[in-house]
ChimeraX commands (.cxc) that place a marker at each C-alpha (Angstrom):
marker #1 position -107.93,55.72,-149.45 radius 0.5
marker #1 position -105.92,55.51,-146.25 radius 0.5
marker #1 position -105.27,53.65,-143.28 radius 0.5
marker #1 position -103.26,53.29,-140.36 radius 0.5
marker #1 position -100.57,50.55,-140.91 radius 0.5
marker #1 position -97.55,50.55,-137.22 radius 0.5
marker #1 position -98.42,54.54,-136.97 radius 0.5
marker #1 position -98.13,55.63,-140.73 radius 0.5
marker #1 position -100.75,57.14,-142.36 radius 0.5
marker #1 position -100.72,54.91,-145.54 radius 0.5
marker #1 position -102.65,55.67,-149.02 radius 0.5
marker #1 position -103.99,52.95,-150.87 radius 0.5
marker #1 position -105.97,51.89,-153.77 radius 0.5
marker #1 position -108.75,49.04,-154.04 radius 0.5
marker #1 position -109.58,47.86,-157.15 radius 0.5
marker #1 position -111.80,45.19,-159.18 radius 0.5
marker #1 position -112.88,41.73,-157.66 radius 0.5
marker #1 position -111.55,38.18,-158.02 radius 0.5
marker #1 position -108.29,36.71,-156.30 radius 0.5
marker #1 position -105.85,39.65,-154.69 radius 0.5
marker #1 position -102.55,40.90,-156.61 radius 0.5
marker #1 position -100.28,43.11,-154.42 radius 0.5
marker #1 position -98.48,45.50,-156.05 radius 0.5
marker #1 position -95.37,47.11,-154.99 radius 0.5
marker #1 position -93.67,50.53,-156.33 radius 0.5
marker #1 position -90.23,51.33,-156.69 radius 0.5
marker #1 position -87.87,53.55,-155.05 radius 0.5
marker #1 position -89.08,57.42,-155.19 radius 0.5
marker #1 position -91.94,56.24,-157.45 radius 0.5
marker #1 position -95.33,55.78,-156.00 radius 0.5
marker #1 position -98.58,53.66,-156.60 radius 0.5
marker #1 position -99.95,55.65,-159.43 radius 0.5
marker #1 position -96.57,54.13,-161.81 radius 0.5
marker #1 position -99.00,51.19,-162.06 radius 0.5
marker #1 position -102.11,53.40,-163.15 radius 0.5
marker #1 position -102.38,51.72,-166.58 radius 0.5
marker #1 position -101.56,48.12,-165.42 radius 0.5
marker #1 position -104.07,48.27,-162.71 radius 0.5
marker #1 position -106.70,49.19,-164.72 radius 0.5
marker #1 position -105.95,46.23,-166.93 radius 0.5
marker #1 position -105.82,43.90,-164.52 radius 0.5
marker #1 position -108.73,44.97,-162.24 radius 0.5
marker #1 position -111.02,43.37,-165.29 radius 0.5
marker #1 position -110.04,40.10,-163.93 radius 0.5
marker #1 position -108.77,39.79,-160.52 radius 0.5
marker #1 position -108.93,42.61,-157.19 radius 0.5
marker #1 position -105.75,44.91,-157.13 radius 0.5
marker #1 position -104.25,46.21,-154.10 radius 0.5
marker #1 position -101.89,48.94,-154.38 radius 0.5
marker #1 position -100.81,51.07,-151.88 radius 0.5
marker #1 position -97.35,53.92,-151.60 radius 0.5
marker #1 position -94.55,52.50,-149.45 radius 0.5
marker #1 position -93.21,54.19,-146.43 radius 0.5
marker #1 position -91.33,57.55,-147.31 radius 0.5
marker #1 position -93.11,57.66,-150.77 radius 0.5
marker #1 position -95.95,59.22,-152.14 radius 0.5
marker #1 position -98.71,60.08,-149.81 radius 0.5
marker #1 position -97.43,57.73,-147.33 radius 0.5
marker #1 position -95.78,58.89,-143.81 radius 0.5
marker #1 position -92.49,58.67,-143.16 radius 0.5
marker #1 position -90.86,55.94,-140.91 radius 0.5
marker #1 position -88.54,58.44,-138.34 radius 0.5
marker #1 position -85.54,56.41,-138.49 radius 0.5
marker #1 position -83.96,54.59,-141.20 radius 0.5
marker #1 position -85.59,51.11,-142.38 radius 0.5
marker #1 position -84.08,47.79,-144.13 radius 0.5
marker #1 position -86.29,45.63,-146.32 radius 0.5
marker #1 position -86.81,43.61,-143.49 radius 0.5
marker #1 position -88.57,46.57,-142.25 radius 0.5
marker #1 position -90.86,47.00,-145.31 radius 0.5
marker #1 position -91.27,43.13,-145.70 radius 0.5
marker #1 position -92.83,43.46,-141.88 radius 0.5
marker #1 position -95.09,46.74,-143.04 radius 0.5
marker #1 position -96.74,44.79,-146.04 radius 0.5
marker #1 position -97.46,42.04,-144.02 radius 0.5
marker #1 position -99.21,44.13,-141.74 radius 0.5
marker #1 position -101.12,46.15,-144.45 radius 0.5
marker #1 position -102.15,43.09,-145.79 radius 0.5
marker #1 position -103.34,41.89,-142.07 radius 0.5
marker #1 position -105.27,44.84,-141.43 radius 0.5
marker #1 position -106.97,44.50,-144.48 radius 0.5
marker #1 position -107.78,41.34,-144.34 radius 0.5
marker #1 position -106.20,39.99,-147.46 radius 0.5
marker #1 position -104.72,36.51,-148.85 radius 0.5
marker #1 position -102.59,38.10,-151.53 radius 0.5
marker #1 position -103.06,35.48,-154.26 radius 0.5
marker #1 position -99.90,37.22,-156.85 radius 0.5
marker #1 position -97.40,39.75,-155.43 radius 0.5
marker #1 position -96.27,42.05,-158.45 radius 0.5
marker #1 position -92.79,44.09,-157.51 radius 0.5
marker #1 position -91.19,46.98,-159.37 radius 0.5
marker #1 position -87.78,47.44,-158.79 radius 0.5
marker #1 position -88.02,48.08,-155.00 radius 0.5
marker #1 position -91.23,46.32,-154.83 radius 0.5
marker #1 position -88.89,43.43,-156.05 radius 0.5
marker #1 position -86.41,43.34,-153.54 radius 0.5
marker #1 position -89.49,43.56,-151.33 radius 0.5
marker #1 position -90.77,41.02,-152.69 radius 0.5
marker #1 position -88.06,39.04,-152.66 radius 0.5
marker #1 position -87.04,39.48,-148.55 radius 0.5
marker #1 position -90.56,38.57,-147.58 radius 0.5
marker #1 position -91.19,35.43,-148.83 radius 0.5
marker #1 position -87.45,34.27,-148.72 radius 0.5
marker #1 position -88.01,35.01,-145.31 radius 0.5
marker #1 position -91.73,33.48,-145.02 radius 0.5
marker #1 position -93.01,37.00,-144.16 radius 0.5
marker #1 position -95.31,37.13,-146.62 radius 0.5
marker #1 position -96.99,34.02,-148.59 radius 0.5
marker #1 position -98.55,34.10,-151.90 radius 0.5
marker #1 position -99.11,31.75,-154.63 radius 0.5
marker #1 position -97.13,33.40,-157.59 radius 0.5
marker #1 position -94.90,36.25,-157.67 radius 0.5
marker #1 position -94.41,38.52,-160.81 radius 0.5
marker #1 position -90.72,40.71,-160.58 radius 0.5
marker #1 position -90.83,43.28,-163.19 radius 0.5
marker #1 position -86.99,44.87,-163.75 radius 0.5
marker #1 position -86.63,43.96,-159.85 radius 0.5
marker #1 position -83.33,45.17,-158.27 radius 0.5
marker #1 position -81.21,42.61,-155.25 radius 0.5
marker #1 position -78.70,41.10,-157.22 radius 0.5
marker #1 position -75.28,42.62,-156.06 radius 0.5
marker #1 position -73.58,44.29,-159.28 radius 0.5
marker #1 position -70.82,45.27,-157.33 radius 0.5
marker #1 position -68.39,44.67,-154.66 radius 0.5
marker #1 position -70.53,45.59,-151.41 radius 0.5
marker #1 position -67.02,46.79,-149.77 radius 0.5
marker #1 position -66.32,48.79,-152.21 radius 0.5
marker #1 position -70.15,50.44,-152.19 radius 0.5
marker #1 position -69.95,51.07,-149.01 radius 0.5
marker #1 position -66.56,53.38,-148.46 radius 0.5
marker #1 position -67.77,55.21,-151.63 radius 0.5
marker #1 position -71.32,55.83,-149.83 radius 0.5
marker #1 position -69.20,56.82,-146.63 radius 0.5
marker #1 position -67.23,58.95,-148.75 radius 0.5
marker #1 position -70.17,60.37,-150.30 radius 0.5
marker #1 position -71.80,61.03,-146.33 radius 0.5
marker #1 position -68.17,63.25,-145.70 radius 0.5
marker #1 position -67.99,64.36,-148.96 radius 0.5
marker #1 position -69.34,68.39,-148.19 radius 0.5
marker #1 position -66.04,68.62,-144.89 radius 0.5
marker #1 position -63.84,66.63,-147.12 radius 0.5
marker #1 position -63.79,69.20,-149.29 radius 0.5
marker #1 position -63.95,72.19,-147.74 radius 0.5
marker #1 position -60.00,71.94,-147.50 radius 0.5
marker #1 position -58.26,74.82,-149.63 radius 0.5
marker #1 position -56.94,71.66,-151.97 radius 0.5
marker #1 position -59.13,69.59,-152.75 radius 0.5
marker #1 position -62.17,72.33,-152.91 radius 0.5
marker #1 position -61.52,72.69,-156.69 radius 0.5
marker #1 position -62.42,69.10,-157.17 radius 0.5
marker #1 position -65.71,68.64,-155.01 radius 0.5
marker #1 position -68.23,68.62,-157.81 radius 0.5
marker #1 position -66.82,66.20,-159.89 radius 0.5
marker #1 position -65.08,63.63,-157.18 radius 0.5
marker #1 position -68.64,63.79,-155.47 radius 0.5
marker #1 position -70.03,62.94,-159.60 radius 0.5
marker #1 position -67.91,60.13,-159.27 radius 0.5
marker #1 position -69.05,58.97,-156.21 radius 0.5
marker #1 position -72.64,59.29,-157.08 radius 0.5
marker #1 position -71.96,57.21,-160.51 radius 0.5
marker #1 position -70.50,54.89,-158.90 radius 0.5
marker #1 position -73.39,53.77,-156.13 radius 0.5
marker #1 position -76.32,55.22,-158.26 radius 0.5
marker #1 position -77.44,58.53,-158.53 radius 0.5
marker #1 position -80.24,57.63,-156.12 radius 0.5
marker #1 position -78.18,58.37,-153.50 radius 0.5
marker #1 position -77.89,62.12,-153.70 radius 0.5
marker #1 position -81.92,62.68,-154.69 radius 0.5
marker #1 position -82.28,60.33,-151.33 radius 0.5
marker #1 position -82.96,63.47,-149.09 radius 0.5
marker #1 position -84.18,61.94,-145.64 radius 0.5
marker #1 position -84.72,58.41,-146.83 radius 0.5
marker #1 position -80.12,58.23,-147.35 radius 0.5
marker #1 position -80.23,55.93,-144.36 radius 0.5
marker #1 position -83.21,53.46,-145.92 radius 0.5
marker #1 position -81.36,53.64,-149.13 radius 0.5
marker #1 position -77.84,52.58,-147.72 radius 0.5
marker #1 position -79.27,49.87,-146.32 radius 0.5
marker #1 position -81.18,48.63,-148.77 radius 0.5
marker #1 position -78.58,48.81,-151.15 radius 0.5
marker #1 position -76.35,46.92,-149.22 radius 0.5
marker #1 position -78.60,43.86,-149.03 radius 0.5
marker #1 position -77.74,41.14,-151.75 radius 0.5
marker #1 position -80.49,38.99,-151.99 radius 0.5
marker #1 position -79.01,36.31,-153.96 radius 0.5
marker #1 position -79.65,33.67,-151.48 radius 0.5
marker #1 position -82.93,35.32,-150.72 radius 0.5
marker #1 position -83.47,34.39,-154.00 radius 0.5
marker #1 position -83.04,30.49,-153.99 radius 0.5
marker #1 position -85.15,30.09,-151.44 radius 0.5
marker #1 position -88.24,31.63,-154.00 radius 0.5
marker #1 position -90.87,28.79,-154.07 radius 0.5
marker #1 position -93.40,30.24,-155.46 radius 0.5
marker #1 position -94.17,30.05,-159.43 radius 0.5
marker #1 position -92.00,33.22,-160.54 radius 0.5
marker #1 position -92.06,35.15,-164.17 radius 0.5
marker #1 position -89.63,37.98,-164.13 radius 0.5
marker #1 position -90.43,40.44,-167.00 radius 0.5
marker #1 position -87.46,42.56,-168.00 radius 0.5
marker #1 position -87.21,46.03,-170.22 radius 0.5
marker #1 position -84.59,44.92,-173.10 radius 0.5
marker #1 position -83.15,48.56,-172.52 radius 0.5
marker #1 position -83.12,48.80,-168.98 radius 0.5
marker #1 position -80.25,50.79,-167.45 radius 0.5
marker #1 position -81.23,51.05,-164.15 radius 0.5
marker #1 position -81.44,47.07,-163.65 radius 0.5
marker #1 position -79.24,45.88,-166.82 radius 0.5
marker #1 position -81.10,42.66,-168.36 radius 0.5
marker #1 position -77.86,40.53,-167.26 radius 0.5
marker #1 position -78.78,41.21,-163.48 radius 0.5
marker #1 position -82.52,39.90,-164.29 radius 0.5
marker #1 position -80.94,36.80,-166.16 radius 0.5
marker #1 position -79.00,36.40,-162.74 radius 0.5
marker #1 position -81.99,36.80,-160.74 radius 0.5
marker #1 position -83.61,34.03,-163.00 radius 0.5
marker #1 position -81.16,31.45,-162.73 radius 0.5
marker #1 position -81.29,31.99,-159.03 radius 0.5
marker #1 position -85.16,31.25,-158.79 radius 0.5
marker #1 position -85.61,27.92,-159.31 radius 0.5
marker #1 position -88.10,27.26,-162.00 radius 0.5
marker #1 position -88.62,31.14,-162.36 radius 0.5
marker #1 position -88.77,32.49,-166.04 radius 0.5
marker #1 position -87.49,35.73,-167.61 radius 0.5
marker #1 position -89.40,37.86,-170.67 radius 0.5
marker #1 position -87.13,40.06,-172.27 radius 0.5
marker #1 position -89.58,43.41,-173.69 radius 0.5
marker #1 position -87.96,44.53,-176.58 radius 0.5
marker #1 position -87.99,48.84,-177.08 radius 0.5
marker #1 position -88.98,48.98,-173.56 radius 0.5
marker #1 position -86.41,50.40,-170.00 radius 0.5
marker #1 position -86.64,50.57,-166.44 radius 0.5
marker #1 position -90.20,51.47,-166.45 radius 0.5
marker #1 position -91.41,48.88,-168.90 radius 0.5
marker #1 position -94.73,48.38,-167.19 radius 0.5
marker #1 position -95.66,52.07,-168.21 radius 0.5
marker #1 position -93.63,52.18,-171.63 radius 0.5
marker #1 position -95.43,48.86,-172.51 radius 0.5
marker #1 position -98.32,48.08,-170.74 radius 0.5
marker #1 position -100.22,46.19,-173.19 radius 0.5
marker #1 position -97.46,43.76,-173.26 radius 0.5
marker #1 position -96.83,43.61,-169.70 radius 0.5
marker #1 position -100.58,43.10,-168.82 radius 0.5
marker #1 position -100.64,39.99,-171.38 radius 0.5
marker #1 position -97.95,38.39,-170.03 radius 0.5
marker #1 position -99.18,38.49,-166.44 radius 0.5
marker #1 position -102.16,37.42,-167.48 radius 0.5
marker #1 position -101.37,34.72,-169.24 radius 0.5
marker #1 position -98.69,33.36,-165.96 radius 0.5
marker #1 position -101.64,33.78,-163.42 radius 0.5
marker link #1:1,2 radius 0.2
marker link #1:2,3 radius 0.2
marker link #1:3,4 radius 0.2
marker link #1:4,5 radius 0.2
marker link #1:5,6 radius 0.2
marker link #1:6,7 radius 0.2
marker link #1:7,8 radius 0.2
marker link #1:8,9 radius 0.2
marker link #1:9,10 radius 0.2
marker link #1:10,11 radius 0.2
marker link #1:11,12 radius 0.2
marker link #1:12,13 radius 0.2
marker link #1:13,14 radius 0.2
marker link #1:14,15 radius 0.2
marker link #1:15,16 radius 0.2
marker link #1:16,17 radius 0.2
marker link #1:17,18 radius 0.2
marker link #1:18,19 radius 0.2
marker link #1:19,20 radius 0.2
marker link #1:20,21 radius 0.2
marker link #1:21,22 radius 0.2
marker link #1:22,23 radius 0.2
marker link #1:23,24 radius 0.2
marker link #1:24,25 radius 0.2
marker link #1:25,26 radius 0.2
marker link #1:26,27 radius 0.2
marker link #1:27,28 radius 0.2
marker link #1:28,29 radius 0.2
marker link #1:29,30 radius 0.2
marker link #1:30,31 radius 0.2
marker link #1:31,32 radius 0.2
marker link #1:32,33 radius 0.2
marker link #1:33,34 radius 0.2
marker link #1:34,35 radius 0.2
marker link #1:35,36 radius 0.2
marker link #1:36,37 radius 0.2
marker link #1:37,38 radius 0.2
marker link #1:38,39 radius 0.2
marker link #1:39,40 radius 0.2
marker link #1:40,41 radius 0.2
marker link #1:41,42 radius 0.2
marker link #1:42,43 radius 0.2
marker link #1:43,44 radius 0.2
marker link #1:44,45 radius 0.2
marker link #1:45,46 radius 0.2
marker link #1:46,47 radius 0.2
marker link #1:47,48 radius 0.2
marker link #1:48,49 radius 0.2
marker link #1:49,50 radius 0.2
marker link #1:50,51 radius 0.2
marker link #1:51,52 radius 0.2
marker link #1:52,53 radius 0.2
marker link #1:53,54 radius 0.2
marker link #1:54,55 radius 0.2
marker link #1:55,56 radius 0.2
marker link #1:56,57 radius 0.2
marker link #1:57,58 radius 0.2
marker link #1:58,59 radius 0.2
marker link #1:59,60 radius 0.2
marker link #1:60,61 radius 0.2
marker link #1:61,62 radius 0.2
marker link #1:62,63 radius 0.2
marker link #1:63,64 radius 0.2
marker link #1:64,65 radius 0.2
marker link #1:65,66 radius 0.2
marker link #1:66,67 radius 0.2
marker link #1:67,68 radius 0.2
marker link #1:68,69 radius 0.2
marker link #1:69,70 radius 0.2
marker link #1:70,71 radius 0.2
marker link #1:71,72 radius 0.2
marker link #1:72,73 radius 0.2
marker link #1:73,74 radius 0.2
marker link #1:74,75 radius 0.2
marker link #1:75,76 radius 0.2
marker link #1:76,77 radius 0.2
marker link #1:77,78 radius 0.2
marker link #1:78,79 radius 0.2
marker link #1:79,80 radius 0.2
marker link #1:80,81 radius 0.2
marker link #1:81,82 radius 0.2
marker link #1:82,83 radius 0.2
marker link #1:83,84 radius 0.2
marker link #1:84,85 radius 0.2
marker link #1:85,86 radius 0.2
marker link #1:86,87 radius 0.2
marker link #1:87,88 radius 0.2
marker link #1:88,89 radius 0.2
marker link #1:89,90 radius 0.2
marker link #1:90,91 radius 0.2
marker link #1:91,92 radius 0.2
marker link #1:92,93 radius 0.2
marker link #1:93,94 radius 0.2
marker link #1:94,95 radius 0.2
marker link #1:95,96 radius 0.2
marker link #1:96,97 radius 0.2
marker link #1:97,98 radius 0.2
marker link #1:98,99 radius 0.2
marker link #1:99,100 radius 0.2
marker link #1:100,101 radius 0.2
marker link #1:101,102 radius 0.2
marker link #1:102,103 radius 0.2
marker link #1:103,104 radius 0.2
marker link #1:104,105 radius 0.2
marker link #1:105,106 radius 0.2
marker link #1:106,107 radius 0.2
marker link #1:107,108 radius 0.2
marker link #1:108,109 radius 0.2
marker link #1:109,110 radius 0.2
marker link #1:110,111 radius 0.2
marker link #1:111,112 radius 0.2
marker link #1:112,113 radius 0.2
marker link #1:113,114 radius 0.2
marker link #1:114,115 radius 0.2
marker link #1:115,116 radius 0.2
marker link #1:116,117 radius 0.2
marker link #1:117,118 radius 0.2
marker link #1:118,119 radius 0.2
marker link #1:119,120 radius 0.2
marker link #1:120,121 radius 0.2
marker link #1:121,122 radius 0.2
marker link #1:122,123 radius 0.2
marker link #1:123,124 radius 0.2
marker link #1:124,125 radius 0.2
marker link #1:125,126 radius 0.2
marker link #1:126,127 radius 0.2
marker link #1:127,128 radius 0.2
marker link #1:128,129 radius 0.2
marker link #1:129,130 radius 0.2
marker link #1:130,131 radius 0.2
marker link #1:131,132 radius 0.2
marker link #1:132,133 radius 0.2
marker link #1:133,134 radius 0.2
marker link #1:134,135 radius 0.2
marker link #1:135,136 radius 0.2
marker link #1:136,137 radius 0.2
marker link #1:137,138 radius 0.2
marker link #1:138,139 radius 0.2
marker link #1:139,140 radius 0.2
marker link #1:140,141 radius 0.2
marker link #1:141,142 radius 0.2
marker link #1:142,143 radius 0.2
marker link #1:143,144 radius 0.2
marker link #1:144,145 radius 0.2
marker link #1:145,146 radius 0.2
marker link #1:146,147 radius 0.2
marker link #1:147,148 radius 0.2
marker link #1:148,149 radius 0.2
marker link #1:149,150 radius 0.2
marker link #1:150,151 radius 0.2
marker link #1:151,152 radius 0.2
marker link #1:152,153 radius 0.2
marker link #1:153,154 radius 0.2
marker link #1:154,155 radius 0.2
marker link #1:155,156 radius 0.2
marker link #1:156,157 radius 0.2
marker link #1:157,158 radius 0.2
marker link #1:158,159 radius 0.2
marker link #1:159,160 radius 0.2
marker link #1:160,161 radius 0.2
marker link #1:161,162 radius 0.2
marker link #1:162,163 radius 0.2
marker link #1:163,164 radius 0.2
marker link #1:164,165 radius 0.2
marker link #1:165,166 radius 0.2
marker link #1:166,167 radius 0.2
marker link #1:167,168 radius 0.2
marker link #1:168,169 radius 0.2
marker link #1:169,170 radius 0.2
marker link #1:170,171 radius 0.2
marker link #1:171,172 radius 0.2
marker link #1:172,173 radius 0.2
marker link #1:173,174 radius 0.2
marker link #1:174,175 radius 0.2
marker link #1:175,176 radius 0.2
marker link #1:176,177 radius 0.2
marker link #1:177,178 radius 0.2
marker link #1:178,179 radius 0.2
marker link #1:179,180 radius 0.2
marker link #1:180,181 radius 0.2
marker link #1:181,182 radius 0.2
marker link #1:182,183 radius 0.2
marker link #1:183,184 radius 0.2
marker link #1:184,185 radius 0.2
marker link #1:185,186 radius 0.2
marker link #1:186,187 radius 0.2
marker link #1:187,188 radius 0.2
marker link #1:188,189 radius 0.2
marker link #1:189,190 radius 0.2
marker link #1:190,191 radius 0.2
marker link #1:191,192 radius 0.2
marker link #1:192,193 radius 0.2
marker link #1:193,194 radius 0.2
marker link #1:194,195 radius 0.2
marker link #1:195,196 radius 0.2
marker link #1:196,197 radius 0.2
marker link #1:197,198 radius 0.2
marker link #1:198,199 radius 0.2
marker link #1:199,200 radius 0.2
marker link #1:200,201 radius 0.2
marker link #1:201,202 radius 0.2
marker link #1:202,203 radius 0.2
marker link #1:203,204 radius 0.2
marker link #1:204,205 radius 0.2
marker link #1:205,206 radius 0.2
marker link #1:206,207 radius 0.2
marker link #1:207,208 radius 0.2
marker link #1:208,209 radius 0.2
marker link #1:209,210 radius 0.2
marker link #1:210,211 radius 0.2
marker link #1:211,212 radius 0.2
marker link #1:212,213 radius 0.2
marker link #1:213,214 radius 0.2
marker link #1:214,215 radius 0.2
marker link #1:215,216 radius 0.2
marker link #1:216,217 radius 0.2
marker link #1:217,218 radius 0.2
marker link #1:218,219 radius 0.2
marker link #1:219,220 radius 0.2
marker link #1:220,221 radius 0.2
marker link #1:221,222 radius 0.2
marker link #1:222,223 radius 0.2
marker link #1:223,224 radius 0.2
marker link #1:224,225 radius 0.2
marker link #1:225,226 radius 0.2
marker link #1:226,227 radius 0.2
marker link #1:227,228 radius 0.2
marker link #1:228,229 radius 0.2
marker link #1:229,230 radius 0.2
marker link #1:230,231 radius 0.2
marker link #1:231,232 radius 0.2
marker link #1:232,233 radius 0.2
marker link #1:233,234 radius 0.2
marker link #1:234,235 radius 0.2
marker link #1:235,236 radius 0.2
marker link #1:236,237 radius 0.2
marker link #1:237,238 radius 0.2
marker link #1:238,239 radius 0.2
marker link #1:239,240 radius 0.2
marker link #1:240,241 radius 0.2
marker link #1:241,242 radius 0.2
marker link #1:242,243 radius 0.2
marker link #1:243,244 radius 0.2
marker link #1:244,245 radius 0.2
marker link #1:245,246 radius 0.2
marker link #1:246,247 radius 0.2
marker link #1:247,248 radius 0.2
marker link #1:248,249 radius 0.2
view
């Protein structure tokens, strides 16, 4: 389905009946990651997905947002549809989503499920951001005679170093700087809503220390560790995943 949400042409999905759960992709994923979860929760409650801005079959934004931005475009979508989300579920992105808009009161919602959600600074932000500028002037840097020799790997280095996101970015760079740079570990103690934060054991993308971070940040919040499972543990185990939502809502 799709619908207009601030001038971008937004797909969607509508599914099941009962009290809403919002569910939010992560970065260059889109709403069909949670295919197999939906359809397991749908038996009990309605589930709204939808693909953010710049992913999937959803337009675009022309310049570059901050979560701020996407917190804004959710709680529009949800608006326009008419919605009282009842459990906000967040991937990754979705999770740092998640986490700006109802730190910020943007978004309200009775319980909020953060499956291998990233926001926790790992790193000095400093140093992330000269190696991202670096990375930007990396191509003139070295075109000098020099230092040509050593382009491929230096620029490896870089890309390493702030996530290899980065350089599959294409026209979302800008979004992805500044979402990057956003450490939402005060964001995160101001969380007041019930919070279970499920976490792939074998996660590389979001190591399992940064989710026991994020957990002692929410207060009252909760953390199950999926054993066998990564980054995508809501596809690699969905049985699992499914149960222990249920069982929190």
């Amino acid at each position: 389905m799709r619908i207009i949400i601030n001038g971008l042409a937004t797909e969607y999905l509508d599914e099941g009946r009962g009290k809403t759960l919002l569910l939010l992709h992560g970065w260059q994923d889109n709403l069909h990651t949670f295919d197999k979860l939906a359809a397991k929760l749908a038996e009990k409650y309605r589930v709204v997905r939808l693909d953010l801005p710049g992913f999937g079959e959803t337009e675009t934004p022309r310049r570059a947002w901050n979560l701020e931005d996407y917190a804004e475009f959710i709680s529009a979508f949800c608006r326009k549809l008419g919605i009282q989300v009842f459990c906000i579920i967040g991937h990754s992105l979705g999770g740092r989503i998640s986490i700006k808009s109802l730190s910020g009161s943007i978004l309200n919602t009775e319980k909020l499920v953060l499956i291998a959600s990233a926001g926790v600074a790992k790193r000095n932000p400093v140093r992330s951001g000269a190696l991202l500028a670096l990375a930007r002037i990396g191509n003139a840097a070295f075109s000098i005679p020099p230092l040509r020799n050593l382009k491929g790997s230096v620029r490896r280095s870089f890309y390493k170093a702030i996530g290899s996101d980065y350089e599959a970015a294409g026209k979302l760079r800008g979004t992805f700087q500044n979402i990057i740079r956003e450490d939402l570990s005060d964001a995160a103690k101001k969380i007041a809503a019930p919070t279970l934060l499920i976490w792939g054991h074998l996660d590389r993308e979001t190591p399992l220390f940064d989710g026991q971070r994020l957990s002692n940040l929410i207060r009252g919040s909760r953390i199950e560790i999926v054993e066998g499972a990564g980054h995508f543990v809501h596809r690699e185990r969905t049985g699992r995943v499914a149960d222990l939502i249920l069982h929190f809502l």
